[in-house]
C-alpha positions in Angstrom: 0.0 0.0 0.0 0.9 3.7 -0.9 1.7 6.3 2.0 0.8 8.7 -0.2 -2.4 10.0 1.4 -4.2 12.7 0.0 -6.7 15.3 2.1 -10.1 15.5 1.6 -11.4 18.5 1.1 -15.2 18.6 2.5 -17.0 21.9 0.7 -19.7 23.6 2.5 -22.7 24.5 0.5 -22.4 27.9 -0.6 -18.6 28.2 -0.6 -16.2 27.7 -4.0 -13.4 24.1 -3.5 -9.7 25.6 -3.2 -9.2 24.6 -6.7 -11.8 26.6 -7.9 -10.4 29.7 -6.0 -6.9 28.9 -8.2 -8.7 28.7 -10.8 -10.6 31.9 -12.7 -12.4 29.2 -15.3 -14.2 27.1 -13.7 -15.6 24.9 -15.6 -17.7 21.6 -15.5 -15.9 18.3 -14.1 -16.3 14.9 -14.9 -15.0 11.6 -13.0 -12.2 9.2 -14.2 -11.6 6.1 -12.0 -8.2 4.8 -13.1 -8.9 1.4 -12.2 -7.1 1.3 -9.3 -9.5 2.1 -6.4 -8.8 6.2 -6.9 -11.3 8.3 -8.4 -10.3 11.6 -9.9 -12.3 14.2 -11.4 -11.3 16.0 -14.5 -12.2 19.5 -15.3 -13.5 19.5 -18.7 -12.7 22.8 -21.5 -15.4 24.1 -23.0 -14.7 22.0 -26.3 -14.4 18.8 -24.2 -17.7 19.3 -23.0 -19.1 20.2 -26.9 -17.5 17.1 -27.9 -18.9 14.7 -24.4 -22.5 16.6 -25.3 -22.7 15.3 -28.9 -21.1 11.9 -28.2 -24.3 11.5 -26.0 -26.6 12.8 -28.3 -25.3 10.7 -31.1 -26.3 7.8 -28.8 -29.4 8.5 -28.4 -29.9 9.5 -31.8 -28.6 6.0 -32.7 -31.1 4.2 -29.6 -33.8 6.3 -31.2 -33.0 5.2 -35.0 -33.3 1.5 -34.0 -36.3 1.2 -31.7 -37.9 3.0 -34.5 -37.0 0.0 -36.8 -37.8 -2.3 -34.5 -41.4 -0.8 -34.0 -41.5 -1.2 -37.9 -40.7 -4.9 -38.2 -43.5 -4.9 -34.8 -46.6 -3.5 -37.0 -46.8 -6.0 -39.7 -46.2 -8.6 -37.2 -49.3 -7.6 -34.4 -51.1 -6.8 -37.9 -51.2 -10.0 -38.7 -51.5 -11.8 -35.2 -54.9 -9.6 -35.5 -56.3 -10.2 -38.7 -55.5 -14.0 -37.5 -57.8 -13.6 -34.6 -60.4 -12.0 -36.4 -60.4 -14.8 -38.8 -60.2 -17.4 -36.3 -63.3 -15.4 -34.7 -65.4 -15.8 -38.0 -64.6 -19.2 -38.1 -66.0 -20.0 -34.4 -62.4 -21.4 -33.0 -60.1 -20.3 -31.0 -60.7 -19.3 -26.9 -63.2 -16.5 -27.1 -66.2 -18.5 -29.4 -69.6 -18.5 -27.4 -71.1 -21.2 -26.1 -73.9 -22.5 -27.3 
C-alpha cells in the first residue's frame, strides 16, 4: 500500500473548493476512475464538453433510430396476429367463441 495519502477536502454548500479559488475558469468536471481504487475528477474545457454533449446525443440518436425500426418490423407482425384472430373469430375457433 501507498503512503501517499491525499486530504479531503469537504466543501460547504455555498462556498467555492480551493481549486476553484486557483482557478478563474471554472468549468464543469467529470469523473475518471483509473482502475485502481482512486477516483479523480477531470475538469473539462469548454470544447471537451461540446465534444462529451454530442457523443451523447449521437447515442441517443442512434437508440432512437433502432427502436424505431424495431417498431417497424413490430406492425406487420401484431397486424397480422390480429387479422388471424379476427379470422379465427369468424370461423367460431379459437378461446373467445360463445357457447352455445
Amino acid at each position: 500500500m501507498e503512503d501517499d495519502k491525499r486530504d479531503i477536502e469537504i466543501i460547504p454548500p455555498g462556498e467555492s473548493s480551493h481549486a476553484e479559488r486557483e482557478d478563474a475558469f471554472a468549468t464543469s468536471r467529470i469523473w475518471v476512475s483509473s482502475g485502481s481504487g482512486e477516483i479523480k475528477f477531470v475538469k473539462l474545457g469548454p470544447f471537451q464538453s461540446m465534444l462529451l454533449g454530442l457523443g451523447l446525443l449521437a447515442l441517443v440518436a442512434l437508440g432512437l433510430f433502432f427502436l424505431s425500426g424495431l417498431f417497424l418490423i413490430a406492425v406487420p407482425v401484431v397486424a397480422a396476429l390480429g387479422a388471424g384472430a379476427w379470422v379465427a373469430n369468424k370461423l367460431g375457433v379459437g378461446p373467445f367463441r360463445r357457447l352455445r
